[in-house]
Structure formats: structure tokens, C-alpha cells
matplotlib code that plots the C-alpha trace (Angstrom):
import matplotlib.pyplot as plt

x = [0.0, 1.4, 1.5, -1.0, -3.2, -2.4, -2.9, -5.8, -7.4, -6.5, -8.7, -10.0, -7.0, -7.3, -11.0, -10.7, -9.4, -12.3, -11.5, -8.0, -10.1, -12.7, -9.5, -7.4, -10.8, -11.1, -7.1, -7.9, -10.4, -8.6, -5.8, -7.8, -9.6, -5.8, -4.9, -7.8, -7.3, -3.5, -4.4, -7.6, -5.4, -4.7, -7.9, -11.0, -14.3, -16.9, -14.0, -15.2, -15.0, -11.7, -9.7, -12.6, -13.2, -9.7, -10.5, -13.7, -12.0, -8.8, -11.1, -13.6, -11.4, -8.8, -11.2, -14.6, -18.1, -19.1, -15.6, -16.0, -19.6, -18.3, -15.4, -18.2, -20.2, -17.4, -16.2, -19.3, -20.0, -16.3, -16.6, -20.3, -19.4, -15.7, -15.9, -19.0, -20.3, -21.1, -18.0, -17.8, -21.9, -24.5, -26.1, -28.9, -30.1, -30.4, -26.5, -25.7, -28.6, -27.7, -23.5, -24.6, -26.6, -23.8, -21.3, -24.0, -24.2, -20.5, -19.3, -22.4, -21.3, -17.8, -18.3, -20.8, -18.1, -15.3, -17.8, -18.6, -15.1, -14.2, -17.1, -15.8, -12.3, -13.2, -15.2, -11.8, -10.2, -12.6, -12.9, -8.7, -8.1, -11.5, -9.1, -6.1, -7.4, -9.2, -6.0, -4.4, -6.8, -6.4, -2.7, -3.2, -5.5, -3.3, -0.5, -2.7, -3.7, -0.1, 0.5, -2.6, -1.1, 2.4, 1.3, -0.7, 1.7, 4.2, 1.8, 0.6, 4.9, 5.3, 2.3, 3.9, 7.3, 5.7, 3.9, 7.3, 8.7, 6.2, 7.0, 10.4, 10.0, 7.6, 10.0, 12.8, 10.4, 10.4, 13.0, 11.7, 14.1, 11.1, 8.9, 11.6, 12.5, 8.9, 8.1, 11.8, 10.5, 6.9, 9.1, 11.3, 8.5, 6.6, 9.8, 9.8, 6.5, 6.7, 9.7, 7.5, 4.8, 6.8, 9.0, 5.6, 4.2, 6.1, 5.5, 2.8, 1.2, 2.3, 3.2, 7.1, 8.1, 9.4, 12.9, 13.6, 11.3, 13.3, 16.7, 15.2, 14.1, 17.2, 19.9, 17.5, 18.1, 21.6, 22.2, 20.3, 21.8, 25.4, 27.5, 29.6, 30.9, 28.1, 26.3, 23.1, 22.2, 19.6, 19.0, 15.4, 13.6, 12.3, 8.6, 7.3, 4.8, 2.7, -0.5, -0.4, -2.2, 0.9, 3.4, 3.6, 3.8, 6.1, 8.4, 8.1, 8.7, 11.7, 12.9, 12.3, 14.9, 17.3, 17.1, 17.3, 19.9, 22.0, 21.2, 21.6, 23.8, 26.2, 26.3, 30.1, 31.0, 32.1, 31.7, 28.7, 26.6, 23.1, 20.9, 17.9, 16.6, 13.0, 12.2, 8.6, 8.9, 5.6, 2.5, 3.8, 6.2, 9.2, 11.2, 14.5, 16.5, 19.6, 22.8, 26.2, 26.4, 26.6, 22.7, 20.1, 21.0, 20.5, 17.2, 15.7, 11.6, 10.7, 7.2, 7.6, 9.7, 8.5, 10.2, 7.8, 9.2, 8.9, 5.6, 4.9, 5.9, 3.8, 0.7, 1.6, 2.3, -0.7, -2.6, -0.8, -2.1, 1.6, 3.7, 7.2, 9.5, 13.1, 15.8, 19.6, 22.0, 25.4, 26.4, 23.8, 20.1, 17.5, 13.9, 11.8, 8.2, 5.9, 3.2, 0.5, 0.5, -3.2, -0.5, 0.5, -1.0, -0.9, -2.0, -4.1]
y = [0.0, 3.2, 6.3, 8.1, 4.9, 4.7, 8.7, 9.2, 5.9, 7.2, 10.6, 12.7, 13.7, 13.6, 12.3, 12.9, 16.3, 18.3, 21.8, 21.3, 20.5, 23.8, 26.2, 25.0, 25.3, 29.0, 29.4, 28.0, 30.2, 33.5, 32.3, 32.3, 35.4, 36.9, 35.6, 36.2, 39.8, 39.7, 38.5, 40.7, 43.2, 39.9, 38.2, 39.4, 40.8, 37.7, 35.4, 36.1, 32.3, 31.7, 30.8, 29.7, 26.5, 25.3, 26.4, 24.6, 21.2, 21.1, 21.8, 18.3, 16.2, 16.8, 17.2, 15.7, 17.1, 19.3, 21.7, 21.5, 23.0, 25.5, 26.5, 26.8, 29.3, 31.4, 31.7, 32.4, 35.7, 36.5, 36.4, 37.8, 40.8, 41.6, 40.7, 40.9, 44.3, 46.2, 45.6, 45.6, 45.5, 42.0, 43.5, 41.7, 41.6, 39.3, 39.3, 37.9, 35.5, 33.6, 34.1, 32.7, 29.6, 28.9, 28.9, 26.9, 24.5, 23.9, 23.6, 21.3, 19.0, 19.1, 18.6, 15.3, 13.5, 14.2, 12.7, 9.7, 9.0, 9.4, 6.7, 4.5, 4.9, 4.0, 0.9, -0.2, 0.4, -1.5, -4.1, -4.8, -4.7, -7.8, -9.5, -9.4, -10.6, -13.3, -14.1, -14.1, -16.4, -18.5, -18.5, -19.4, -22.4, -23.8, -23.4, -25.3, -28.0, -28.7, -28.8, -31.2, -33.4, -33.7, -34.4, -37.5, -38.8, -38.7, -40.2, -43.1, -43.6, -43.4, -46.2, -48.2, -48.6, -48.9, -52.1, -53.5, -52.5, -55.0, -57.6, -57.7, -57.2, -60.5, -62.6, -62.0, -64.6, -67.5, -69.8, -71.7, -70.3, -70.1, -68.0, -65.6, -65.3, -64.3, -62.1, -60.5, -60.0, -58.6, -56.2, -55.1, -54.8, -52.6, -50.3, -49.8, -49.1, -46.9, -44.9, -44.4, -43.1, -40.4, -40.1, -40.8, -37.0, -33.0, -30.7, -29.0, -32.2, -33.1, -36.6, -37.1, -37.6, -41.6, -40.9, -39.0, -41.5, -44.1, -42.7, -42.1, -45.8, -47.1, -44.6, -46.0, -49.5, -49.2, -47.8, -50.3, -53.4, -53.1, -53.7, -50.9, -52.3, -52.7, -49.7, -48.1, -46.2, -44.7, -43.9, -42.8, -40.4, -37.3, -35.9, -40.0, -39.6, -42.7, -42.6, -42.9, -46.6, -47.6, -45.9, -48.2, -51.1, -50.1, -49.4, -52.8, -54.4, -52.5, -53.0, -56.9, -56.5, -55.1, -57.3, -60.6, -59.1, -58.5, -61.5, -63.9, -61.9, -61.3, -63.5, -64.3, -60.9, -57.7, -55.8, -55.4, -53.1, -52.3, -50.2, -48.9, -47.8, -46.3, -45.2, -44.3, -46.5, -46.6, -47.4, -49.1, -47.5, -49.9, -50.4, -52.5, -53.9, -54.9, -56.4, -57.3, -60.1, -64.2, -64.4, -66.9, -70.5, -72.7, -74.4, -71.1, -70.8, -67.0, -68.8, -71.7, -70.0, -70.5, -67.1, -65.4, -61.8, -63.2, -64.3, -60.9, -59.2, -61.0, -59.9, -56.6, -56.5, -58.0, -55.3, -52.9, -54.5, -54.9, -57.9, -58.4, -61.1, -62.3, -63.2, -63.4, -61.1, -61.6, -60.3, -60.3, -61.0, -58.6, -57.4, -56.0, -54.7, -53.5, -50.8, -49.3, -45.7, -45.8, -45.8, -42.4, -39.5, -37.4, -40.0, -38.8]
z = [0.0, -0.3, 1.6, 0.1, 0.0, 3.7, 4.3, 3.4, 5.0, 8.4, 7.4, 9.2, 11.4, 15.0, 15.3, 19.1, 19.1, 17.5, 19.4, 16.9, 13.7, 13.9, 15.1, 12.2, 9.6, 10.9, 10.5, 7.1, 6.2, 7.1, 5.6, 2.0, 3.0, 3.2, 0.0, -1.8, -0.6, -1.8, -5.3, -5.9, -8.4, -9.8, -10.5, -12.9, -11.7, -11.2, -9.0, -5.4, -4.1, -5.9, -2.7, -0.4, -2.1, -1.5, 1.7, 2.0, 0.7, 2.4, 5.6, 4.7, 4.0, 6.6, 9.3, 8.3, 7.3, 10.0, 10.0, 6.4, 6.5, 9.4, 6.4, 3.9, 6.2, 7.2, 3.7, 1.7, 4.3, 3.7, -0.2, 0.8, 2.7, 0.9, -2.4, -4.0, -4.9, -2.9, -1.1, 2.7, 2.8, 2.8, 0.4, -1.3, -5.0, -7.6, -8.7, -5.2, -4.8, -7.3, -6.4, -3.4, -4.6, -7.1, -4.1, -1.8, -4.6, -5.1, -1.4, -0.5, -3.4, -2.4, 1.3, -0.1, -2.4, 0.6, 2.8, 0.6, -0.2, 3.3, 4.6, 1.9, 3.3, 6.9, 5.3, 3.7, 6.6, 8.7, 6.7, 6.2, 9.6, 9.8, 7.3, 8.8, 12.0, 10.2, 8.9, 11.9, 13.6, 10.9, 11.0, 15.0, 14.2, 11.5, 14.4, 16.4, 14.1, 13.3, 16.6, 17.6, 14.2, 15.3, 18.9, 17.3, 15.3, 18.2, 20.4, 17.8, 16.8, 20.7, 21.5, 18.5, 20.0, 23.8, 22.1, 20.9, 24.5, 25.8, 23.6, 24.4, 27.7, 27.3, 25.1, 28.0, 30.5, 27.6, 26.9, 24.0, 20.9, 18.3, 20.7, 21.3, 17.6, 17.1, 19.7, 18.8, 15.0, 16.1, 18.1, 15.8, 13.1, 15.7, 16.4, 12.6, 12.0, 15.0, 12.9, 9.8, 11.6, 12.8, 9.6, 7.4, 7.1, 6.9, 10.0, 8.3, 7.5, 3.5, 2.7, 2.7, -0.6, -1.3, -2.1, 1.6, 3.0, 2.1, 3.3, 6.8, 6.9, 5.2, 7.9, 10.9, 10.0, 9.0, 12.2, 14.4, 12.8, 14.5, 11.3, 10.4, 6.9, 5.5, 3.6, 2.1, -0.5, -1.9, -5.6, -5.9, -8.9, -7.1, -6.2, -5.9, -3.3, -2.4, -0.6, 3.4, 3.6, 0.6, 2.6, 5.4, 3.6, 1.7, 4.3, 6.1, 2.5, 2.5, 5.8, 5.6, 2.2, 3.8, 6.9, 4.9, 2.8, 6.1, 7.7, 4.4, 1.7, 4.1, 6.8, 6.5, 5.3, 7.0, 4.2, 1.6, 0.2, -0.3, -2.9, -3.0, -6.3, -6.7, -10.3, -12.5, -15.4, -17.9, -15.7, -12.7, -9.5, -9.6, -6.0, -5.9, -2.8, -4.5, -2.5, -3.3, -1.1, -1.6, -3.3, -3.3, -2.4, -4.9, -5.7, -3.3, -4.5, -2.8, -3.6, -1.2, 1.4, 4.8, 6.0, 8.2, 6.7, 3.1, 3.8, 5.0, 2.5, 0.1, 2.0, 1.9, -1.8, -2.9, -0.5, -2.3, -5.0, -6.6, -7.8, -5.7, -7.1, -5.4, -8.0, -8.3, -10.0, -11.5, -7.7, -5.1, -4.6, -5.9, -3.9, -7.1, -5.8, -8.4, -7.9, -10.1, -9.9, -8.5, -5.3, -5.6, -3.8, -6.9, -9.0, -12.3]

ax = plt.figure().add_subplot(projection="3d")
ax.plot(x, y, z, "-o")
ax.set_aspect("equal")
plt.show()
């Protein structure tokens, strides 16, 4: 806005000073009274309001209607009295009846349009000042929604992970080595999907896209699994956003990958590495879990496997409504998990 824009909205001056607004009006009309005196020489016969509508103006619309009407008064009985024949008389006849109604006319006009753009003003200004408090309230509760969404996604991350506490707290009373391996994995599984929870949405409450996603799960796994040698990377296209109800199953997918490929691929290895590739080819979202470790053992069938993580990730693909396949490379094993772009949140 500028500073005429922001001038004249905060017209008329002083609203709670009116003894200022009627003493500056009169200095006002004096003042074009003296210089309507000073320029008479100057000016023809038939001028005698030149300088009291000036006067009568600058009076309205710095001060408001009623000084403006006062400026009107006082300068139609000076122009009266001084400067329309006979001079220094209120002389009456039909010359200075209708002077006087012209002048009358003029000034009542004038004071009106001051007065209406004035009003109009003070509606603008009213109605800004609505706006930017609506704005800030709205600011406040976007503040507090964000607020009330982090605080759930903590607190359903935070009720995840209590869950998996439990479990291990539970598998610590049993001895029998299957029912500890399971209650271990349903732990572990919880912890994650406790992680993605928290990792799953923005601070303002937009979907993470997949390829910083991914790196989160992949550098909280890494880090978890006590093996220093062995890396992760992730090579993912950008702006791949899935859905929230495919995001989770994703990750667990993910996470099972890179689990087996630590556990199997390179059981007898300090060193390895693992990749991540994520890439939009055609009509389908194509994720790979590729590792440079020892691969499949022979005769392996991903089909027939009786891993429980294998078995979950199947599930969890064909709720995703994907294909995943398990294969060997000329170094390594390969995860592949096919998705149809009906996954994506910005899906066409």
C-alpha cells in the first residue's frame, strides 16, 4: 500500500481532538480570506470564491463534514461581505442570490463527495483490519492444528514402540528359541513401523516424498543393525509420493529386504553393500533392494519359502495391489516390488 493509499485511510485527522479540527478550519479560512485579498489586483471581476473553495475542501477532508460545513459558512459571508459588490456591505439583489446559490451549490457537493469517499475509506479500513485478524486467527489455528497433528503422530509412533517394548519385555520370560525369535520380530517390526509413523508426514502435515522416506528408513536401520561395513544407499527419482495406507507397507517391505539381505547376503562378510533404487517406469512404481552379497542359495523358490518376513511381505504387496518377485544377479540378490500408480497421492 502506499503512503498516500495509507494517508488518506487514516482521514479525518485527529477524530478525538475536534476543538484542533474547527480552530485550524477557521485558521484555514482566514488564511484564504488573506490571500484572496493579496491576489484581488490579480484576479477578474466575477471570482469572489476563488480561494474559499480550497479552503472549504482542504477543511472536509482533513477534518470531516461538519468543520468543512463551518469552512463553507465562514467563507461564503467573507466572499459575501468583501468581495461581492457592494463591497464591505451583505447587500442583497439578484446578482448575489444567485453568487450565493452557485457557491452553496458547489461547497455542498464538495463537502458530499469528501464525505462519501471518506465513509468509503473508513469501510476499507474497517474491513482490512476484519481480514487481517481473520488471517491471523487463521494462522493461530493452522499453528494449532499442526501442533494437535504432530502431537498424534508422536503419540501413535510413541504407543507403537511402547507395544514393541512389551514384547520384548515379554520374550525376556520365555526360553523356548522359536517363541523368542517371534516375539523379537513382532518387536522389531513394531519399532519400525513406529519410525514411519513419525518419519511418514512434513511438520505441516504433507506426505514425505518416497525418495527422503526411504533414506530415513534405510539410515535407521543401517544404524540399528550393529554392522559398520556394511552400507546403504539410496538412488530414488524425485517428487514419488505414495498414498499414506501404501506408505507403510512399503516401508516394512523395504525394511524386511534389507534385513534378509544383512542376515543372508552377508552373513560371512564384513563388508557389503546395499541399494535402493526407486524409479517411475511406464504405468507401474518400480522399487528394488539390491545387495552385493553371496545371493540366493540354490534351488531357493521365494514362492515356497516359509520365512515369516517373506511371507509378509507378500501380504503386503498384494494389499498394495503390486507384484514383488526375489531373483539373483550376477552379484547379489534382488527385492523387485511392483506398484500401479493408483498408489501415488498425486495420481491422475
Amino acid at each position: 500500500m502506499s503512503s498516500l493509499s495509507r494517508f488518506t485511510e487514516r482521514l479525518p485527522l485527529l477524530p478525538d481532538r475536534p476543538a484542533v479540527h474547527y480552530a485550524a478550519t477557521i485558521a484555514l479560512c482566514l488564511l484564504a480570506l488573506w490571500l484572496r485579498w493579496v491576489l484581488d489586483a490579480a484576479f477578474p471581476p466575477g471570482y469572489p470564491f476563488l480561494t474559499f473553495f480550497p479552503a472549504v475542501i482542504l477543511s472536509s477532508f482533513l477534518f470531516g463534514p461538519r468543520p468543512g460545513t463551518l469552512a463553507a459558512l465562514i467563507c461564503g459571508l467573507f466572499a459575501w461581505y468583501v468581495f461581492i459588490p457592494p463591497r464591505m456591505s451583505f447587500a442583497v439583489d439578484s446578482g448575489t442570490i444567485t453568487a450565493m446559490l452557485f457557491y452553496t451549490g458547489v461547497v455542498v457537493v464538495d463537502i458530499a463527495l469528501v464525505h462519501l469517499m471518506q465513509s468509503a475509506n473508513a469501510r476499507l479500513r474497517r474491513a482490512r483490519e476484519e481480514v487481517r485478524e481473520l488471517a491471523e486467527d487463521r494462522r493461530q489455528l493452522a499453528e494449532r492444528a499442526e501442533l494437535l497433528f504432530q502431537e498424534m503422530q508422536h503419540r501413535v509412533g510413541n504407543n507403537l514402540q511402547m507395544v514393541g517394548a512389551v514384547l520384548s519385555l515379554q520374550m525376556r520370560g520365555l526360553t523356548e528359541p522359536v517363541a523368542r525369535r517371534a516375539l523379537s520380530d513382532a518387536a522389531a517390526r513394531l519399532q519400525v513401523i513406529g519410525n514411519i509413523q513419525r518419519q511418514l508426514y512434513h511438520h505441516d502435515g504433507r506426505l514425505v516424498p518416497l525418495d527422503g522416506f526411504l533414506g530415513d528408513v534405510c539410515t535407521k536401520i543401517m544404524a540399528s543393525s550393529a554392522r559398520p561395513g556394511i552400507t546403504c544407499s539410496v538412488e530414488a527419482a524425485r517428487d514419488i509420493t505414495l498414498r499414506p495406507d501404501s506408505a507403510v507397507p512399503v516401508a516394512l517391505i523395504v525394511t524386511e529386504a534389507i534385513a534378509n539381505a544383512i542376515e543372508h547376503g552377508f552373513a560371512d562378510r564384513e563388508r557389503g553393500a546395499i541399494t535402493v533404487r526407486l524409479a517411475r517406469t511406464g504405468k507401474t512404481v518400480v522399487l528394488q533392494v539390491e545387495d552385493d552379497g553371496v545371493g540366493l542359495a540354490p534351488g531357493f523358490d521365494p514362492a515356497s519359502a516359509d520365512s515369516i518376513g517373506l511371507r509378509i511381505s507378500r501380504v503386503l504387496s498384494q494389499q498394495l495391489e503390486g507384484e514383488i518377485a526375489l531373483e539373483n544377479r550376477e552379484s547379489g540378490a534382488c527385492m523387485t516390488l511392483s506398484l500401479p500408480l493408483s498408489r501415488l497421492a498425486n495420481a491422475a
